[in-house]
TORKE-914138 format. One record per residue (C-alpha): residue in one letter; x, y, z. Coordinates in nm, 4 decimals. Each point is the difference from the previous one (the first is absolute). Layout:
residues N
+-------+----------+----------+----------+
| dokol |        x |        y |        z |
+-------+----------+----------+----------+
|     a |        X |        Y |        Z |
...
+-------+----------+----------+----------+
end
This chain:
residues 319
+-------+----------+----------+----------+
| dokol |        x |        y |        z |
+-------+----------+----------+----------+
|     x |   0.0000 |   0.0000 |   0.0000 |
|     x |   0.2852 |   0.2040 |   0.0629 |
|     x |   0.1356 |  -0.0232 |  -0.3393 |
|     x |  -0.3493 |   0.0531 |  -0.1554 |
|     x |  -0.0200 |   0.3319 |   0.1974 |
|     x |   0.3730 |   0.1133 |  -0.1658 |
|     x |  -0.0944 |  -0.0989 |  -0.2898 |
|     x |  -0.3505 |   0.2396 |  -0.0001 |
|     x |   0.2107 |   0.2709 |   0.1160 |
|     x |   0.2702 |  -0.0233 |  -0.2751 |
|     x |  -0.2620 |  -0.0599 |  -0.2169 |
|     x |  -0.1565 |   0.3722 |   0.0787 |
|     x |   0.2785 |   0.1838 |   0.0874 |
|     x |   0.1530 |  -0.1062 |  -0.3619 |
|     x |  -0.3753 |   0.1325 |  -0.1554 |
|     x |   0.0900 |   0.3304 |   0.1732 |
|     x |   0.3752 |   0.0423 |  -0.1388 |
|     x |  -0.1364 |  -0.1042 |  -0.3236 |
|     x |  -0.2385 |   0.3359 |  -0.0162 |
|     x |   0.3496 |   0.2116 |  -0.0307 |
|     x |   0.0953 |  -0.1355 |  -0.3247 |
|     x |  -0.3584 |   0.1320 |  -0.1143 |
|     x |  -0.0476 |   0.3403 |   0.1585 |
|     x |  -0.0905 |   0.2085 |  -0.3391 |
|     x |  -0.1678 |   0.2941 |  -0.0778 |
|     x |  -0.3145 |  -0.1689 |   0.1693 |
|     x |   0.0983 |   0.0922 |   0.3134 |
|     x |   0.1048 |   0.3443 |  -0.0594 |
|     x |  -0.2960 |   0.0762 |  -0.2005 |
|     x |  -0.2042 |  -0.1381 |   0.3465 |
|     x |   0.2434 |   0.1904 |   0.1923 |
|     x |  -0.1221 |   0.3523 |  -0.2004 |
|     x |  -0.3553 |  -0.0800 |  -0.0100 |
|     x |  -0.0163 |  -0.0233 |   0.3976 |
|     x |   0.2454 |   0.2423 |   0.0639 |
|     x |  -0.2233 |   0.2332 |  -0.1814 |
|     x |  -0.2955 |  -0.0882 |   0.1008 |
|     x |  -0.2304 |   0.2365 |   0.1723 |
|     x |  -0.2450 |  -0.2101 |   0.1928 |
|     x |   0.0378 |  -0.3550 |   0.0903 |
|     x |   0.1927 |  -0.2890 |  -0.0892 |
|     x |  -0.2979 |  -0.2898 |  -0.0182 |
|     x |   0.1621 |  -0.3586 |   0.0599 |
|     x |  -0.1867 |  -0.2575 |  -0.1501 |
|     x |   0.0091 |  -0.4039 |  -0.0184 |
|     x |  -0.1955 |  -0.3112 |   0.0093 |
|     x |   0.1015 |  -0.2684 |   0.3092 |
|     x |   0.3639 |  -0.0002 |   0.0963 |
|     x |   0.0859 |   0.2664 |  -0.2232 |
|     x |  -0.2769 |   0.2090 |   0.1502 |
|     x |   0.1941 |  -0.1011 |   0.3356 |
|     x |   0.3212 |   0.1147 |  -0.1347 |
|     x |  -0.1884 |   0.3140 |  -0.1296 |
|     x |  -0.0984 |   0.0855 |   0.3756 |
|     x |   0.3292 |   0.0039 |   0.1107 |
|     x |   0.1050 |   0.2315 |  -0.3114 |
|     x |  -0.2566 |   0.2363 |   0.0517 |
|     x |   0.0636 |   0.0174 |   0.3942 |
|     x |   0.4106 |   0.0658 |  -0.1197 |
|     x |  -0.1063 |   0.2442 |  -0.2303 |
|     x |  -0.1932 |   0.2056 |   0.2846 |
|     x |   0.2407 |  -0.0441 |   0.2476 |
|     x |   0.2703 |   0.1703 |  -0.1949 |
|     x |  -0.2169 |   0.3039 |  -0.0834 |
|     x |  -0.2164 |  -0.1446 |  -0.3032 |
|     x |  -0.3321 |  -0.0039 |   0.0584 |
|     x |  -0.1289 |  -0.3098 |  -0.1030 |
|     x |  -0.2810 |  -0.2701 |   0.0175 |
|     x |  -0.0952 |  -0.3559 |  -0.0606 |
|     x |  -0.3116 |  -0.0274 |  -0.2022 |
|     x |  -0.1122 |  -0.3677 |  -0.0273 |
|     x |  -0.1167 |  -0.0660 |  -0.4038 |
|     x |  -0.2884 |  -0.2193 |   0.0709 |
|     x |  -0.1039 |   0.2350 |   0.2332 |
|     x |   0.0574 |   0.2806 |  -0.2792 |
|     x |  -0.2137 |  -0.1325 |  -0.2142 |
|     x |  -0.2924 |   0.0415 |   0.2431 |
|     x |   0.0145 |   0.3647 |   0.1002 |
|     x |   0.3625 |   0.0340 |   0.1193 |
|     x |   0.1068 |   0.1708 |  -0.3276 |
|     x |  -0.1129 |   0.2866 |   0.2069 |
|     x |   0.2890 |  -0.0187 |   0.1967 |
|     x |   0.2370 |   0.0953 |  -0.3423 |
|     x |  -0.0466 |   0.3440 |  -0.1210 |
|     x |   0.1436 |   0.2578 |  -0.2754 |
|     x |   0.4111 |   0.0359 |   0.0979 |
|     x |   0.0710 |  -0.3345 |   0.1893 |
|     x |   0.2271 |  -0.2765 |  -0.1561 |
|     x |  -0.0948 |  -0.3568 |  -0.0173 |
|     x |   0.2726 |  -0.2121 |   0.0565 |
|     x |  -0.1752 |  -0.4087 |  -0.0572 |
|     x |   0.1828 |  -0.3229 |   0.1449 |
|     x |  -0.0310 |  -0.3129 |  -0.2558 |
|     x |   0.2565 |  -0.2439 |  -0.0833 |
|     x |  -0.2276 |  -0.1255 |  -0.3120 |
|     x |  -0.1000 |   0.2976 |  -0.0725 |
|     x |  -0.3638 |  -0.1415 |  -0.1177 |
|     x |  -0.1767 |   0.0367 |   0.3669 |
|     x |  -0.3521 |   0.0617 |  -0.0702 |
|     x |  -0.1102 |   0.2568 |   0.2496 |
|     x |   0.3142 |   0.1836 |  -0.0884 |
|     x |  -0.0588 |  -0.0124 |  -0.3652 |
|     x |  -0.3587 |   0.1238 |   0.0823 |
|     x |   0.0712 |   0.3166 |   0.1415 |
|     x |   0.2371 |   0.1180 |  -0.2833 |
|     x |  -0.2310 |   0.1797 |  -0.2328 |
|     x |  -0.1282 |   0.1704 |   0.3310 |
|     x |   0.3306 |   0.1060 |   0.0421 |
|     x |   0.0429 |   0.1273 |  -0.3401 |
|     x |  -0.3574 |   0.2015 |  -0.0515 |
|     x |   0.1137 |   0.1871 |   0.3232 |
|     x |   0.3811 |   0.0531 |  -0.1192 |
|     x |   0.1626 |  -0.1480 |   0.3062 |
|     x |   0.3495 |  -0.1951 |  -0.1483 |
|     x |   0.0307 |  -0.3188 |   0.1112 |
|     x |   0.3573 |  -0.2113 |   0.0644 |
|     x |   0.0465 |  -0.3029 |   0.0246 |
|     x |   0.2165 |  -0.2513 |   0.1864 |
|     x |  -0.0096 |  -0.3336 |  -0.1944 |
|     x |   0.1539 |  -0.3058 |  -0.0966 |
|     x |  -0.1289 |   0.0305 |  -0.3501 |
|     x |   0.0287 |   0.3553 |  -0.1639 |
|     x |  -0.1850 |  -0.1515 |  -0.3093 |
|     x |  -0.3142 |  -0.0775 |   0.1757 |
|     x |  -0.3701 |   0.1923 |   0.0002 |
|     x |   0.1651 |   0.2148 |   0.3009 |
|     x |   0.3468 |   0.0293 |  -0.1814 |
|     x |  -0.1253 |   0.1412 |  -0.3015 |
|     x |  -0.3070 |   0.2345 |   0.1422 |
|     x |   0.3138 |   0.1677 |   0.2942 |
|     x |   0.1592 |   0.2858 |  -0.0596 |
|     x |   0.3148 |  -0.1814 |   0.2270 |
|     x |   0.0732 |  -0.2837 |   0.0512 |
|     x |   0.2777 |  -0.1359 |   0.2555 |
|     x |   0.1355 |  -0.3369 |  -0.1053 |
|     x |  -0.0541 |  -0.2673 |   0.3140 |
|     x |   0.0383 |  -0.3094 |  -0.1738 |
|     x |   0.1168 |  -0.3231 |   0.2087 |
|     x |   0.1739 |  -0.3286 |  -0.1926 |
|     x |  -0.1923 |  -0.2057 |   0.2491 |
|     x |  -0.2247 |   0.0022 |   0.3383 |
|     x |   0.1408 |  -0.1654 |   0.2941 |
|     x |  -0.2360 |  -0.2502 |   0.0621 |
|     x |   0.0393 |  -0.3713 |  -0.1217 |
|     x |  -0.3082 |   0.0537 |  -0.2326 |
|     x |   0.1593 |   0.3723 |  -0.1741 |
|     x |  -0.3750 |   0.1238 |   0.0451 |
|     x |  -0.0220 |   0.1201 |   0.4029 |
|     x |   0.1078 |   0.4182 |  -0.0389 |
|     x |   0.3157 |  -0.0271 |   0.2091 |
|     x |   0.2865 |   0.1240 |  -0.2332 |
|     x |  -0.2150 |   0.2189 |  -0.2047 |
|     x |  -0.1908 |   0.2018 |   0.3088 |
|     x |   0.3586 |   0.0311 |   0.1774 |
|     x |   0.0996 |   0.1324 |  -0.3380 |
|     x |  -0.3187 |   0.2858 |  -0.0303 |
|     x |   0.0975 |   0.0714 |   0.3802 |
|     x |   0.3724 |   0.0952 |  -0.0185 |
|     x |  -0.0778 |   0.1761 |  -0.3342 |
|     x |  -0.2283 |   0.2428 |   0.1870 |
|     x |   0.2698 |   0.0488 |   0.2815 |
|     x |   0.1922 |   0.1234 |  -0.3213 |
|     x |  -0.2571 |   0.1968 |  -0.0929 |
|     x |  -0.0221 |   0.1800 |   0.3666 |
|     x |   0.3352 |   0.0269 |   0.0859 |
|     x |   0.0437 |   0.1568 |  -0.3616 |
|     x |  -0.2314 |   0.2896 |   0.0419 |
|     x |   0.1703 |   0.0613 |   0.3474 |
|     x |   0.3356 |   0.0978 |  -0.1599 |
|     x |  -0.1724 |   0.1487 |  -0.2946 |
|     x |  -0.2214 |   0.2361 |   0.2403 |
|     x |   0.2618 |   0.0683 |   0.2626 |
|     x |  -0.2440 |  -0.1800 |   0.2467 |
|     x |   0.1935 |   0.0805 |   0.3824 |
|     x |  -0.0011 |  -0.2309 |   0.2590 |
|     x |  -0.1729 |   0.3220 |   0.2207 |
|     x |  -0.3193 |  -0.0623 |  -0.2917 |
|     x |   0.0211 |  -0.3458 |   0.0635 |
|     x |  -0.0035 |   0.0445 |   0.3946 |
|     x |  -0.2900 |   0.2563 |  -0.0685 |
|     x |  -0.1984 |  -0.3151 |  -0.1527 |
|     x |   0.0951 |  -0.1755 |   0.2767 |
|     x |  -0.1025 |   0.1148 |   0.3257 |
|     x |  -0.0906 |  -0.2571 |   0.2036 |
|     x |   0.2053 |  -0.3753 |   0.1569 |
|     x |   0.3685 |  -0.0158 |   0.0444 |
|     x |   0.0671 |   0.1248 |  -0.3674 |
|     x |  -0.1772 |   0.3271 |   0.0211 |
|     x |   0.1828 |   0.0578 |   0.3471 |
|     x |   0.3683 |  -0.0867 |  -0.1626 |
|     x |  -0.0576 |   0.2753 |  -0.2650 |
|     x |  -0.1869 |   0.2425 |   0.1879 |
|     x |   0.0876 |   0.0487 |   0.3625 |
|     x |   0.2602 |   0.2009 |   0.1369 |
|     x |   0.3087 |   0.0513 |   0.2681 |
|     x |  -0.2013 |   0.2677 |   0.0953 |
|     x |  -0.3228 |  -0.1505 |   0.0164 |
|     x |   0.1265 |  -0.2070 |   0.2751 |
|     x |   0.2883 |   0.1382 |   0.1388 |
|     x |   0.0433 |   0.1333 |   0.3845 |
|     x |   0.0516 |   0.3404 |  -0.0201 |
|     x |  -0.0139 |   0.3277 |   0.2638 |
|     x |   0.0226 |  -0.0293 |   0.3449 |
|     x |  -0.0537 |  -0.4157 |  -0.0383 |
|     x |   0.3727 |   0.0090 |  -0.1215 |
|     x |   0.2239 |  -0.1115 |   0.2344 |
|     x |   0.3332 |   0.2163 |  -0.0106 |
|     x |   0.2822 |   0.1252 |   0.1929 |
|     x |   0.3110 |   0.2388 |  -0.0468 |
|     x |   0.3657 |  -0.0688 |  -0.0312 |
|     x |   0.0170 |   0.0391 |   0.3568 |
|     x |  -0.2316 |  -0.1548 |   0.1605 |
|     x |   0.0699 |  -0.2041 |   0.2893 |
|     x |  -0.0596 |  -0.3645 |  -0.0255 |
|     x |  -0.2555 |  -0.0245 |   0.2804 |
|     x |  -0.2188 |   0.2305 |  -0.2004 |
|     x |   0.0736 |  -0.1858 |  -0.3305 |
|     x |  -0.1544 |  -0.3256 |   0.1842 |
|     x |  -0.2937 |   0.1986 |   0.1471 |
|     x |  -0.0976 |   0.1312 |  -0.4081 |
|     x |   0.0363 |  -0.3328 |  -0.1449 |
|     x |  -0.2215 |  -0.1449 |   0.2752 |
|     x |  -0.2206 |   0.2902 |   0.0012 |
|     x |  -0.0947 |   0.0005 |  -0.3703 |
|     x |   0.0231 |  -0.3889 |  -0.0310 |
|     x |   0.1524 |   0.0108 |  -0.3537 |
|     x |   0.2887 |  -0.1853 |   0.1503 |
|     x |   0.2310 |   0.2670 |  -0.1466 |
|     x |   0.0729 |   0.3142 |  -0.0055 |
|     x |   0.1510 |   0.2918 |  -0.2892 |
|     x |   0.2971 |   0.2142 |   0.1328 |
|     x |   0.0059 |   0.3205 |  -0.0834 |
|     x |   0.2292 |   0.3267 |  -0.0481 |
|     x |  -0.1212 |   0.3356 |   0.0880 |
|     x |  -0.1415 |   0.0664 |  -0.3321 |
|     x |  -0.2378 |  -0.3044 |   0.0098 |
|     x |   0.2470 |  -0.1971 |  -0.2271 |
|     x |  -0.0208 |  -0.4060 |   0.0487 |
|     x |   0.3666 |  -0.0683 |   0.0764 |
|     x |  -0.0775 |  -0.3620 |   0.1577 |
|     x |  -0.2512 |  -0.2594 |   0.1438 |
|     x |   0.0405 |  -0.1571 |   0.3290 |
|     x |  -0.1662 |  -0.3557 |   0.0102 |
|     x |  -0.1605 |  -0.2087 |   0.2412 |
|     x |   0.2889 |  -0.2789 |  -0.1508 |
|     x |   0.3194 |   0.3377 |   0.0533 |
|     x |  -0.1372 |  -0.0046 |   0.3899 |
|     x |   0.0088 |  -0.3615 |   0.0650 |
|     x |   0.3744 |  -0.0272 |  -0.2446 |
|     x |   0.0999 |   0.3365 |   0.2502 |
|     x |  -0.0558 |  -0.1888 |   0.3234 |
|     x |   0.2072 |  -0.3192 |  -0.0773 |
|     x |   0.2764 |   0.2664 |  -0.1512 |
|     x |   0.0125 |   0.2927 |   0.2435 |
|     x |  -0.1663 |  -0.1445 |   0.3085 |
|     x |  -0.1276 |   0.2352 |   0.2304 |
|     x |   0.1811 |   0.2855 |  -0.1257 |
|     x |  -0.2362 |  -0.0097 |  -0.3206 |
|     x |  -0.1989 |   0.1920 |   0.2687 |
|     x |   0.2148 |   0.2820 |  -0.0002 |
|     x |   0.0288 |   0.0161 |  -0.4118 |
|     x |  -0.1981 |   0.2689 |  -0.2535 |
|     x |  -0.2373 |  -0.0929 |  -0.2810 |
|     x |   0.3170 |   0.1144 |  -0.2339 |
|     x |   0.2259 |  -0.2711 |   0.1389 |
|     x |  -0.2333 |  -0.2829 |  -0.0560 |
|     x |  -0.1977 |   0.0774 |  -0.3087 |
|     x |   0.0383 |  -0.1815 |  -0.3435 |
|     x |   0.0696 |   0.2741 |  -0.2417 |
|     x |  -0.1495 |   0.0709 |  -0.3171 |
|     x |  -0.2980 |  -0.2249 |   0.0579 |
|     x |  -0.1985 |  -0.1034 |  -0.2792 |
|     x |  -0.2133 |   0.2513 |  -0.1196 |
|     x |  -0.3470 |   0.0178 |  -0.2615 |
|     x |  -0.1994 |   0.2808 |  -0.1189 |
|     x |  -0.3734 |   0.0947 |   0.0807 |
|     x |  -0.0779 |  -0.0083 |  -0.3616 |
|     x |   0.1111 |  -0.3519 |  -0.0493 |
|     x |  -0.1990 |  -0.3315 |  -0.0205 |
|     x |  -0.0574 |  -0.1578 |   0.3194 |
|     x |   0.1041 |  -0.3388 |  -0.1765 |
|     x |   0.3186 |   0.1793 |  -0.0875 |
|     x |   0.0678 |   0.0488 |   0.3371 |
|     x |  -0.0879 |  -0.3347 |   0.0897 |
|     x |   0.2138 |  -0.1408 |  -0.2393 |
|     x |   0.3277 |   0.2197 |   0.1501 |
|     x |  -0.0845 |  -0.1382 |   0.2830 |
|     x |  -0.0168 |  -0.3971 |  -0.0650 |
|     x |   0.3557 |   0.1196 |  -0.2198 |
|     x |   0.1652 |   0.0945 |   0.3178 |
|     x |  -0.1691 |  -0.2025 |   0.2574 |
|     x |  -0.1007 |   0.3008 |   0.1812 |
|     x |  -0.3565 |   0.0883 |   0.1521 |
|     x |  -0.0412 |   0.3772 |  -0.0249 |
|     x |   0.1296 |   0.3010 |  -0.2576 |
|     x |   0.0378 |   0.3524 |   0.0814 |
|     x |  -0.2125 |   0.1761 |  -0.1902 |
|     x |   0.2053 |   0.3464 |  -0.0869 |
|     x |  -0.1211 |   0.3072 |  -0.1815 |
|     x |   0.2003 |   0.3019 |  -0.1474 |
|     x |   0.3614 |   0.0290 |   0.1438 |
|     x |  -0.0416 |  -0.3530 |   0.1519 |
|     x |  -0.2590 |   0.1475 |   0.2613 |
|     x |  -0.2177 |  -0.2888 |   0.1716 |
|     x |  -0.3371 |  -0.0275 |  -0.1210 |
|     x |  -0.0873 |  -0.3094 |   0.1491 |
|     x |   0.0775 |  -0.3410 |   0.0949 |
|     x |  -0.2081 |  -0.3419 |  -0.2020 |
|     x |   0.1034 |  -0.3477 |   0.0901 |
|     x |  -0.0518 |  -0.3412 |  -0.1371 |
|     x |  -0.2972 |  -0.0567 |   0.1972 |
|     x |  -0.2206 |   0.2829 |  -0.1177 |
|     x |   0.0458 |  -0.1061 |  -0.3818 |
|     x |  -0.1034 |  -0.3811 |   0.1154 |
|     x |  -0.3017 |   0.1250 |   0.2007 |
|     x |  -0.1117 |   0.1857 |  -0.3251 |
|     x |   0.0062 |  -0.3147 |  -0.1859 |
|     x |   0.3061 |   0.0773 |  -0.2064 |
|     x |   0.2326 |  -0.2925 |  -0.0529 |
+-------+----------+----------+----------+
end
């Protein structure tokens, strides 16, 4: 069974290697016609295609095309409606002879809405009545009887991931217009939120001067339980960070004359260091870099701004 399985696989993912010998003009000519369309791309296909079709049209929308999946049985009683003057059709059929499809072409053509195709067979009813047609022919399906769409739907589906991640580079599509269209769930939250939206900031940040004495350094970090604290010049700089782990590595070096000791003499310099502006996932990823748990957040002249740590980017849901 295990060889049957590589066998299916190697079987599709040679179907989908195949397609690059026969990108043409097809696929540009799709390409233009949805790049310039003006209302909505309209998926369309009968059974697995029309699965595959659902998945294109929910691509398509995600990276800023507004799209739809219109079922062609269904079209043909009443959901024509849904297609109107300035949308694209873009049909799913390996044959390129599927009835409902077929039916709703002259529909398509009284209301002047151009129709492309993706198809195993550009010669077909479909082939001939497109105005594109994108080349998805297979050399065989995986299944022992060649008839089960296996090859040929993986096939239609990695040809519309062409077709989406196309019209990202050709529009400039951002990944902050992406994160727009994704709001909500772990995603949204990796593109969207903030250092600042969830860092400690104002009087919640502990901090201390150069010379503070040690006692008081314990009595901040205890005080604000950040287990840390930023050290500071007189100018607000950051200039160091004084750990929970610096007190404990301070006792069984110094002894009990880490008592007697200022912030300055303890304090890891230069501490790593993010700005307000940047992604909290950026932050989080510093951190896992370094092994650290907290960043200085710094503004202009390396002023603190705040303080975020690992555990307010988990909390948030961002991993």
């Amino acid at each position: 069974m295990l060889d049957e399985a590589k066998r299916v696989l190697k079987v599709e993912a040679d179907a989908i290697l195949e397609l690059i010998a026969g990108l043409d003009e097809g696929f540009l000519k799709t390409l233009r016609m949805i790049d310039n369309c003006r209302g909505r791309v309209i998926v369309t296909g009968m059974g697995k295609s029309g699965l595959v079709g659902k998945k294109i049209a929910a691509t398509f929308s995600s990276v800023g095309v507004p799209s739809l999946f219109l079922h062609p049985a269904e079209a043909i009683h009443g959901d024509l409606g849904m297609v109107a003057k300035g949308d694209v059709v873009l049909a799913i059929s390996n044959s390129g002879e599927t009835e409902e499809l077929v039916a709703i072409m002259p529909h398509l053509k009284r209301w002047d809405v151009p129709l492309a195709l993706m198809s195993g067979n550009s010669r077909s009813t479909l082939g001939r009545g497109a105005g594109a047609v994108i080349n998805v022919a297979v050399k065989q399906e995986a299944c022992p009887f060649g008839i089960v769409p296996t090859a040929s739907s993986t096939a239609a589906l990695a040809m519309g991931d062409a077709l989406a991640v196309a019209l990202i580079k050709k529009r400039g599509f951002r990944q902050e217009d992406f994160a727009c269209l994704h709001p909500g769930g772990s995603l949204g939250k990796k593109l969207l939120v903030t250092v600042k939206d969830l860092m400690i900031c104002g009087q919640a940040i502990p901090c201390v001067s150069l010379g503070t004495p040690m006692s008081a350094v314990i009595v901040e970090i205890s005080s604000k339980r950040l287990g840390m604290t930023l050290v500071l010049d007189r100018a607000g700089v950051v200039k160091g960070i004084i750990t929970d782990g610096d007190l404990r590595r301070g006792i069984e070096r110094y002894g009990k004359e880490l008592l007697g000791m200022k912030a300055g003499g303890l304090m890891s310099k230069n501490p790593k260091s993010i700005r307000a502006a940047e992604l909290a996932a950026r932050a989080l990823a510093l951190m896992e870099a370094h092994s650290i748990t907290s960043l200085a957040v710094l503004g202009p002249g390396g002023r603190a701004e705040g303080i975020i740590q690992i555990h307010h980017i988990l909390k948030e849901g961002i991993a």
